[in-house]
N, C-alpha and C positions, 0 to 999 in steps of 0.2 A: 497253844492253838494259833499264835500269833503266826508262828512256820509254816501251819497247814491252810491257812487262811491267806496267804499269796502268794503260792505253788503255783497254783492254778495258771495264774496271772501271767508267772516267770514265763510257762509255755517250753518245760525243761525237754515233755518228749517231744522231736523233732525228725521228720525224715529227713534223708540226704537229698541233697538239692537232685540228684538224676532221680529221684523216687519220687518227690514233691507232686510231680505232674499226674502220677499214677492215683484214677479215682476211688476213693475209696468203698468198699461194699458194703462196708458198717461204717463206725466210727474205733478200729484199731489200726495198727502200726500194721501189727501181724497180716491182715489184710491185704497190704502193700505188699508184703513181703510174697505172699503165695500168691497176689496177681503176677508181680515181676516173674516167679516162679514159671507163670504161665506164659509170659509175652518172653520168657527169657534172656531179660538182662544184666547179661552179666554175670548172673549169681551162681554159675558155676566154673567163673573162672577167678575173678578179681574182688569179689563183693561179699566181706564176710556177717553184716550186719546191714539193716534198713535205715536205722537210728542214729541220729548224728549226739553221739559220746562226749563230742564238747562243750554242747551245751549245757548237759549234767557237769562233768566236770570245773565247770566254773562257776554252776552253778553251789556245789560245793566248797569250793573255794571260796564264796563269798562267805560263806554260814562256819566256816570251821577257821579257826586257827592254831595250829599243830605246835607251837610254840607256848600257847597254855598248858599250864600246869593242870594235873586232872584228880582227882578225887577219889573214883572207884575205878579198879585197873579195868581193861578193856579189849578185847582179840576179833580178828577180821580175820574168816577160812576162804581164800579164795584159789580158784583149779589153774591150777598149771599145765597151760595146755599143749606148753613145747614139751613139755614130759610125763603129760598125763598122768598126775602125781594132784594129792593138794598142799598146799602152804600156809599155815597159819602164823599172821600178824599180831602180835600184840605189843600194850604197851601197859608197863603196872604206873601204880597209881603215887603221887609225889611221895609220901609219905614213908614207903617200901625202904627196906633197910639193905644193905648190902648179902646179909645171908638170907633176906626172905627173899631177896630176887634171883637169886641163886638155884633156891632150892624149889622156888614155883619154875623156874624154867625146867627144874631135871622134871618135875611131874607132867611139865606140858608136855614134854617129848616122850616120856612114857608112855600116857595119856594116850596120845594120837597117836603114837607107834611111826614105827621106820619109816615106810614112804612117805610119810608130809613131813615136810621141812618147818621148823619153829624158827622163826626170826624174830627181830625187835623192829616195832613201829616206829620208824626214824621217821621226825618232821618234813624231812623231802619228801619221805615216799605216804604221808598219810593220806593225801587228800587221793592220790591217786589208787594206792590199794585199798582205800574205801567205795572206791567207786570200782576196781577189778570185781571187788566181794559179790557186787551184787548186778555186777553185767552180763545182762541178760542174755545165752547165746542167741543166733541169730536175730534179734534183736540191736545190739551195739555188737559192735566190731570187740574184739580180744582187748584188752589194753596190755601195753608193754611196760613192764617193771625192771627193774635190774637186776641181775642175780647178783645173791651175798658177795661171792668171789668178784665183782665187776669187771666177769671175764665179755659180761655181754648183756643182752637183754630176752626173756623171755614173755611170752603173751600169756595172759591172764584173764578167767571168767567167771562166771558167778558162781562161788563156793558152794551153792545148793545143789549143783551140779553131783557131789559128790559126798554131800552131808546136809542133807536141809537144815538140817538142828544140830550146830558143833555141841554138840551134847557133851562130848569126852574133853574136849579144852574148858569147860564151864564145871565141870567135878574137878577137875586140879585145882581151881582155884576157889572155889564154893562147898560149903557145907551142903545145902542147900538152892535146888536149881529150882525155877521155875519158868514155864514154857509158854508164849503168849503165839498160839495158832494163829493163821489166817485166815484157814478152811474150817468150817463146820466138820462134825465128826463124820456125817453122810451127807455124803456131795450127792448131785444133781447125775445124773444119767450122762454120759459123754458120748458124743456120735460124731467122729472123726470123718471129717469131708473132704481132706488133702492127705499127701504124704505128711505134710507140717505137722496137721495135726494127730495124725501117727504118732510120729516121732517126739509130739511135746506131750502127748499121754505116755506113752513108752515112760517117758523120763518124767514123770509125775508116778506112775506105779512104783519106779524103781527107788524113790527117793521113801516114799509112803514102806515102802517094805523095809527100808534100809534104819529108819528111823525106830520103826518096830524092831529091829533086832538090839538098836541101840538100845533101848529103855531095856529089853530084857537081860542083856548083859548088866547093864547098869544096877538095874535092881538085886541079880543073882550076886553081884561082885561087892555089893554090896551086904547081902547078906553073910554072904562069907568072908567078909573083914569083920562082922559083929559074930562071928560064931568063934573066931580067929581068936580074939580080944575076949572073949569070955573063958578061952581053955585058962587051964593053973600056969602057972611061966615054965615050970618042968616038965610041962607035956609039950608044950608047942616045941614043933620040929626044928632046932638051929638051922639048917639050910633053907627056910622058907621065909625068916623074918625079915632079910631084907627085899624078896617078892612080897610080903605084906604093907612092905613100909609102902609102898608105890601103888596098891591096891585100893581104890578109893572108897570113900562110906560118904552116899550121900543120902537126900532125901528130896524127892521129885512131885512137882505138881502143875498144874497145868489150866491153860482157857482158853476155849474156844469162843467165838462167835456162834449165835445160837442159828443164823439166817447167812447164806453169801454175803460178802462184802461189796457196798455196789461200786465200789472202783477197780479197777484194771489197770495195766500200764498204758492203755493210750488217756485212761482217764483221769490221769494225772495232771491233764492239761483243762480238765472240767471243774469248777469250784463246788457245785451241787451233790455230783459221788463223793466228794472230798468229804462235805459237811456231814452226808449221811452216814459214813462210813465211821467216822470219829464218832459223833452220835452214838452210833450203834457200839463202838467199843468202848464209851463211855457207861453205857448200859451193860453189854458183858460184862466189865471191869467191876463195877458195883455187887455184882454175884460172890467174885472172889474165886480165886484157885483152888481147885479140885487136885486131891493126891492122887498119884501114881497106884492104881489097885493091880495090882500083879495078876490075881484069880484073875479078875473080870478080861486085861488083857492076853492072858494067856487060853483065856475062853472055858476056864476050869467051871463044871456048874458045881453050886450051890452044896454044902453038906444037908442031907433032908433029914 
């Protein structure tokens, strides 16, 4: 609590100084951004974000030291947006042996399949690809990482973009995944009043359905690792056991918030949503995770 109790304070989200002046119609960023929209500054030539990114980013940097040794391994998905690809960061855990890191990287790369790139969280690049993970578009500007080859640099944004829930890097390395939501299970009515907000429902449906097909994958791919493992050894197909070795068995559960959460991203610079909101997932948390029901998700009714 001690982190969450002088956030507020720090004042991490910040407009850019040409935006500062623009008044605001509520109390968010976004605001900013679709008045600018309107008085058009800028923002369709030179102006990729409202939010000035430095100040999270050092603000991170005070809170993290990437030269600590860590305990339970850890991976950052964030979108590549010079190639419209995603990248997952990770780093395992001190402990790890030479052939367990080995062989968790081959599963991460399975896992998440071709176009995402799997890398190692190198202490240069942590604090910064912690903060690409979850940079918000239009919001902060892209932030620039280096490519593996350090043929150059690419820009990078919030890996929800493209997986809200890296659901597939968390089965390579877990038995056992569990999901802590942001959103209640039925949201509130949305009624789009800009192109913005278009565009940031668009990309909230798309993430919401994307997720949904993960767990379904998840659960079937799962099921048939355990139907797999149950045939006699003389039945199972020699050309498929090494497609099984790589075929993940997990088991999945999840919590939501039973009410919205009352902070946002401008109200990260409010101590009062801050408190309520912890609260409140302090109260959720106390319920306990709920398992992955496959019927219920797949919308199967009831045997009568």
């Amino acid at each position: 609590m001690a982190l969450w109790g002088t956030i507020a304070a720090a004042r991490v989200i910040r407009p850019k100084p040409r935006f500062a002046k623009i008044p605001e119609v509520t109390a968010g960023v976004l605001n900013r951004f679709i008045e600018a929209l309107r008085l058009g500054i800028g923002l369709a030539t030179d102006v990729t974000g409202v939010a000035d990114g430095g100040v999270v980013e050092r603000w991170l940097a005070r809170h993290i030291d990437p030269s600590s040794p860590i305990l339970i391994s850890y991976a950052a998905l964030a979108t590549n947006l010079t190639y419209r690809r995603g990248e997952l960061f990770y780093r395992l855990a001190r402990g790890a042996s030479a052939e367990e890191r080995a062989s968790t990287l081959a599963r991460l790369k399975v896992a998440m399949g071709s176009p995402i790139s799997v890398r190692p969280l190198t202490p240069d690049l942590t604090v910064r690809a912690l903060f690409a993970s979850a940079a918000l578009p239009v919001v902060f500007d892209p932030v620039a990482l280096p490519r593996v080859d350090a043929s150059g640099e690419d820009r990078f944004i919030d890996g929800g973009v493209i997986s809200n829930v890296p659901l597939a890097a968390a089965r390579a390395v877990a038995k056992s995944v569990d999901i802590i939501f942001v959103d209640p299970e039925q949201s509130e009515p949305f009624l789009a009043k800009s192109a913005v907000d278009v565009g940031l429902g668009i990309i909230e449906t798309m993430q919401t359905r994307i997720l949904d097909v993960d767990l379904r994958n998840a659960f079937f791919e799962s099921l048939g690792k355990q139907a797999y493992r149950a045939l006699p050894k003389p039945t199972r197909s020699t050309g498929n056991e090494r497609i099984f070795q790589y075929i993940l068995d997990v088991t999945m559960a999840s919590i939501r918030p039973e009410r919205p959460l009352a902070v946002d991203v401008a109200g990260f610079n409010l101590q009062k949503p801050i408190d309520e909101a912890y609260q409140q997932g302090l109260a959720d948390g106390a319920k306990g995770f709920r398992r992955y029901r496959p019927a219920e998700a797949l919308g199967i009714p009831d045997a009568s």
